[in-house]
C-alpha positions as CSV (number, residue, x, y, z in Angstrom):
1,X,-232.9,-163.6,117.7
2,X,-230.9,-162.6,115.0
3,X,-229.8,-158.8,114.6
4,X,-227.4,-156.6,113.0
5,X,-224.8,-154.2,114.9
6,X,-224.2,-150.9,112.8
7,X,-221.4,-148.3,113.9
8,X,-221.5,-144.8,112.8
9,X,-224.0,-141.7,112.8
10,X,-227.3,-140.6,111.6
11,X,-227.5,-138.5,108.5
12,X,-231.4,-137.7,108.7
13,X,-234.6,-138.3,110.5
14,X,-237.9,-138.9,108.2
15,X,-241.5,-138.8,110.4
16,X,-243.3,-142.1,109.6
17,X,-246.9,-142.4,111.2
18,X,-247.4,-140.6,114.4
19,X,-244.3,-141.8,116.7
20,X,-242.1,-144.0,114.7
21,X,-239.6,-142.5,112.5
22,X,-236.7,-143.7,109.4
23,X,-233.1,-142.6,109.9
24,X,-230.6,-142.9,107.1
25,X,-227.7,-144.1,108.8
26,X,-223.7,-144.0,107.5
27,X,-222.7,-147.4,109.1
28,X,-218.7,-149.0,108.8
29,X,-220.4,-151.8,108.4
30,X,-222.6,-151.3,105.3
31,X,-222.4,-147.8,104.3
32,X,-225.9,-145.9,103.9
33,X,-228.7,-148.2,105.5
34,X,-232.3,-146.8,106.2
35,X,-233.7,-148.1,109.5
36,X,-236.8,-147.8,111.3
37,X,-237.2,-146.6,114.8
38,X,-240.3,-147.7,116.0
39,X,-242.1,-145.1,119.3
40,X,-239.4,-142.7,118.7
41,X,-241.4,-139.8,118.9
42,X,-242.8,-140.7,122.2
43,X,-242.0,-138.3,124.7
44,X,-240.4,-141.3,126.9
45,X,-238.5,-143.0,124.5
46,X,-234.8,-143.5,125.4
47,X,-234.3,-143.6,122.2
48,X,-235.2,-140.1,121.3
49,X,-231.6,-138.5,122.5
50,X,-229.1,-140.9,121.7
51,X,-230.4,-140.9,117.8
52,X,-228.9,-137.8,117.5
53,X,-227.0,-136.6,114.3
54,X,-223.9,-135.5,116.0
55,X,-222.9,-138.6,117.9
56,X,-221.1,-142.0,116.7
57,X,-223.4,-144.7,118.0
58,X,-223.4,-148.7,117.9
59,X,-226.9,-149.8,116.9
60,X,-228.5,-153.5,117.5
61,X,-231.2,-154.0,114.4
62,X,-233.7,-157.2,113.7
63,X,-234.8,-157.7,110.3
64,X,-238.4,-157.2,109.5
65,X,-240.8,-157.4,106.5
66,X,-240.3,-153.4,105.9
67,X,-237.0,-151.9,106.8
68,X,-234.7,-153.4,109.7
69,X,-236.2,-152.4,113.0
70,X,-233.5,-150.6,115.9
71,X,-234.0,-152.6,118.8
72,X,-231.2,-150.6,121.0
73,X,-228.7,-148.0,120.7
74,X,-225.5,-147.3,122.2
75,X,-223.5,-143.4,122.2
76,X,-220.1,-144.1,121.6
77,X,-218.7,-140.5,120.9
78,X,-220.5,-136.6,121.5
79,X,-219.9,-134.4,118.9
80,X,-222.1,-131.7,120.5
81,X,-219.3,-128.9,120.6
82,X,-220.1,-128.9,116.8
83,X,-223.9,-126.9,117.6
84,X,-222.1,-124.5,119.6
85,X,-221.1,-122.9,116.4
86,X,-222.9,-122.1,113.1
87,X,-219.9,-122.4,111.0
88,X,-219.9,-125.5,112.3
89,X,-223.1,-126.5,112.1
90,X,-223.7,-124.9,108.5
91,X,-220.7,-127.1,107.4
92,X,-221.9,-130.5,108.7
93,X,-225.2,-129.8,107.6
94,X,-223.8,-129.6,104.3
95,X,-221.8,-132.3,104.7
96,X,-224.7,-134.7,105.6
97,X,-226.2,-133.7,102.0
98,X,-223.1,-134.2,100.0
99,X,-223.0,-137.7,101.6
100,X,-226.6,-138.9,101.3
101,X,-226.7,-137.5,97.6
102,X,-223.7,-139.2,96.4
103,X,-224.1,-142.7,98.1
104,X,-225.8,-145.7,97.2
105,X,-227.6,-147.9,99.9
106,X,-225.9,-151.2,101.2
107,X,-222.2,-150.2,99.7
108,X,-219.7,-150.2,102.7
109,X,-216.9,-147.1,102.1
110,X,-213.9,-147.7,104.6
111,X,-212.6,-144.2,103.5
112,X,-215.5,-142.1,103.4
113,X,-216.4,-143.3,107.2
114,X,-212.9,-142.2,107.8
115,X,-213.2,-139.0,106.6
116,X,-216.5,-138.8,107.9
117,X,-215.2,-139.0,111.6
118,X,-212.1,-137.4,111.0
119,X,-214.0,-134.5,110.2
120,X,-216.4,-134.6,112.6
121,X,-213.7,-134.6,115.3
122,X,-212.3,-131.7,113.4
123,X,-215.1,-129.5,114.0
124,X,-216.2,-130.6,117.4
125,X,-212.5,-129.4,118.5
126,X,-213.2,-125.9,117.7
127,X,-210.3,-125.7,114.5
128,X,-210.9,-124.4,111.1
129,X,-214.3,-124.4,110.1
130,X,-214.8,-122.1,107.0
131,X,-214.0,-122.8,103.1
132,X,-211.0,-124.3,103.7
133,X,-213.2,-127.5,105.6
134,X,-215.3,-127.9,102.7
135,X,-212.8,-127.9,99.7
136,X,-210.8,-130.8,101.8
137,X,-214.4,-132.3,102.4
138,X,-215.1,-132.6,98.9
139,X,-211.9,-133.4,97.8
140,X,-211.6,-136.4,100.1
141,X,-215.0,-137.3,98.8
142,X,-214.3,-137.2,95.3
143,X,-211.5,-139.7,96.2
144,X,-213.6,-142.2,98.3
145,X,-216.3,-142.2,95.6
146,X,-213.2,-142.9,93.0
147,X,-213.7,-139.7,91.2
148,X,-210.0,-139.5,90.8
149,X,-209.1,-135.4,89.8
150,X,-206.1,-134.3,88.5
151,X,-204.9,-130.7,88.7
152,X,-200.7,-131.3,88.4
153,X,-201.2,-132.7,84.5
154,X,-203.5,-133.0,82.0
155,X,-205.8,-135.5,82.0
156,X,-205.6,-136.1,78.0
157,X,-201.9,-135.8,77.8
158,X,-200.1,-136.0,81.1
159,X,-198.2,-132.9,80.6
160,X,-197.2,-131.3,83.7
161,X,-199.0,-128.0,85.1
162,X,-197.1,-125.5,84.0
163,X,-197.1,-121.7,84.7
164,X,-194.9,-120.8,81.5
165,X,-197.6,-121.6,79.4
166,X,-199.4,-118.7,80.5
167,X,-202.0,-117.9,83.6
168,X,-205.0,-120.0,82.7
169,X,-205.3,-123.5,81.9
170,X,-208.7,-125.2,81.6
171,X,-210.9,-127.6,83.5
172,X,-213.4,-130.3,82.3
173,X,-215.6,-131.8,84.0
174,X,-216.1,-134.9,81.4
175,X,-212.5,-135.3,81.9
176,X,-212.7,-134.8,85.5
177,X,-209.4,-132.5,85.6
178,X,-206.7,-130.0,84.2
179,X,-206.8,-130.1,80.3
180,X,-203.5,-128.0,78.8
181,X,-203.9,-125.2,75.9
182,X,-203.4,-128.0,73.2
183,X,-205.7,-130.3,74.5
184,X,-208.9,-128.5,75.9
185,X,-210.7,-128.1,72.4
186,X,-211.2,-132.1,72.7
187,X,-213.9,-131.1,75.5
188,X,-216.7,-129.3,74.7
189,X,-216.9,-128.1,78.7
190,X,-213.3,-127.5,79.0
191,X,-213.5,-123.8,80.7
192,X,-210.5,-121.4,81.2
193,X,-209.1,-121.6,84.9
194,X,-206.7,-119.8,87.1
195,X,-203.6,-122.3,86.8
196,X,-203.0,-120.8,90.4
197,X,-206.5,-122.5,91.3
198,X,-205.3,-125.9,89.9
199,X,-201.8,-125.8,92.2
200,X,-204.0,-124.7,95.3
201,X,-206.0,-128.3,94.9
202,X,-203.2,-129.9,93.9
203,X,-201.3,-129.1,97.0
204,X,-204.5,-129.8,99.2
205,X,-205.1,-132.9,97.8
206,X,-201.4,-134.6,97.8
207,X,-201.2,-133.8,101.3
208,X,-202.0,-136.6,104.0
209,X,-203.4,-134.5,106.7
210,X,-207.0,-133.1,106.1
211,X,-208.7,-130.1,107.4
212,X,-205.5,-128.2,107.3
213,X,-205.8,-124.1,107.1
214,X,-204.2,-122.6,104.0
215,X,-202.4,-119.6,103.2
216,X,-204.8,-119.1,100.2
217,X,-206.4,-115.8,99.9
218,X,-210.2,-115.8,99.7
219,X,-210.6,-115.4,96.5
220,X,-208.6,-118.7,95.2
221,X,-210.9,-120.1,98.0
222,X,-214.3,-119.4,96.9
223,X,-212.9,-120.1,93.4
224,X,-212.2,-123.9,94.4
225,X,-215.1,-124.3,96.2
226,X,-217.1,-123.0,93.3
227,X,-215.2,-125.8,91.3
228,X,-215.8,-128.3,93.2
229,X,-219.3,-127.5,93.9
230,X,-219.9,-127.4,90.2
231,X,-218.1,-130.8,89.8
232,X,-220.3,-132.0,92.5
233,X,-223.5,-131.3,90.6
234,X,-222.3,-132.8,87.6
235,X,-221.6,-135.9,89.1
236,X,-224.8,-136.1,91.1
237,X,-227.2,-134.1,88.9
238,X,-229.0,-132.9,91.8
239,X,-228.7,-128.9,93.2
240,X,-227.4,-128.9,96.8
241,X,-230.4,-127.7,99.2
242,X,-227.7,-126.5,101.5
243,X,-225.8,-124.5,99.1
244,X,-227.7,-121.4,99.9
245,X,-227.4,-121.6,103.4
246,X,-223.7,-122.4,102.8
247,X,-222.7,-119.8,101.0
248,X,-224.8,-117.1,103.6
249,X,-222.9,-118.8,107.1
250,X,-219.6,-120.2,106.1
251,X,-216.6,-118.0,105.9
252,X,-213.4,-118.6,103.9
């Protein structure tokens, strides 16, 4: 029989019928693939507590005329330390939105299922889990989608970041980046920004380890995360369910 092995974690369960169910799965192989689990919801399945969203899992699948049907699943990795927490689990949740909101089905994303598991190990260790998780979340997702945002120059003129021209600069989000005092009139949503906000992304994204805790005060924090989130729904035209629930659990 001819199957399909998919590596990597459950973003969501959807009920289908009385015991079967669809999870949306973020595969290496494929990226986002939709799957059915058929007797799931059965009190005996053996299925029922591997599929769980918080473990990496290898997954055997045979085509079918619907949706490919799980035939057998495999844990590979608990992240279950992550529920002990509801920083932590406020943040994943969040994370699982972000990812199923901005990603097409079928496209396979080498960096985002690294970042994916980089920050899932994060968390489940017990380290930072506040605002400073989420900006370096959203900025490595930015970069795996190939939103590529610039906060050392402008994006119009490539003039450097500069604090001598004063304490604000501006950020677009048509431009996707910093836009300097003679250039920001070109965009109609060019909005004055703390330049100290554009060197505190700059410096988080240019560095090669993730999830690191910054210096930053809270303020600067909330102000990036703001930023990005408002980036974030520009690009996806779609309001983050979890932003409320965000914004209520995660400290910066």
């Amino acid at each position: 029989m001819n199957y399909k092995t998919f590596t990597g974690m459950v973003l969501r369960h959807d009920p289908l019928r009385e015991t079967d169910e669809i999870v949306t799965f973020w595969s290496w192989e494929e990226g986002k693939v939709r799957l059915l689990v058929r007797g799931v919801r059965k009190q005996d399945s053996r299925l029922k507590t591997i599929l769980s969203p918080l473990t990496w899992l290898a997954l055997h699948a045979v085509p079918s005329s619907y949706l490919p049907v799980v035939t057998s699943a495999k844990a590979i990795k608990s992240f279950s330390g992550i529920s002990s927490s509801l920083n932590g689990f406020a943040l994943i949740f969040g994370v699982f939105e972000m990812v199923l909101k901005t990603t097409p089905d079928g496209q396979p994303n080498e960096e985002l299922t690294m970042l994916l598991r980089k920050g899932l190990e994060h968390l489940d260790e017990g380290k930072s889990a506040g605002l400073d998780f989420m900006i370096d979340f959203k900025l490595g997702l930015f970069s795996a989608l190939g939103y590529q945002l610039s906060f050392s120059r402008c994006v119009h003129c490539q003039s450097e970041n500069s604090e001598r021209e004063g304490q604000t600069g501006h950020f677009s989000q048509l431009a996707a980046g910093l836009l300097c005092k003679n250039c920001h009139y070109r965009f109609s949503d060019a909005k004055s920004t703390d330049l100290r906000l554009f060197q505190y992304l700059n410096k988080l994204g240019s560095t090669e380890t993730q999830f690191l805790i910054t210096p930053a005060g809270d303020y600067l924090k909330k102000q990036a995360d703001g930023l990005l989130s408002d980036f974030l729904l520009f690009v996806t035209e779609r309001e983050m369910k979890s932003k409320k629930f965000l914004e209520q659990n995660i400290k910066a």
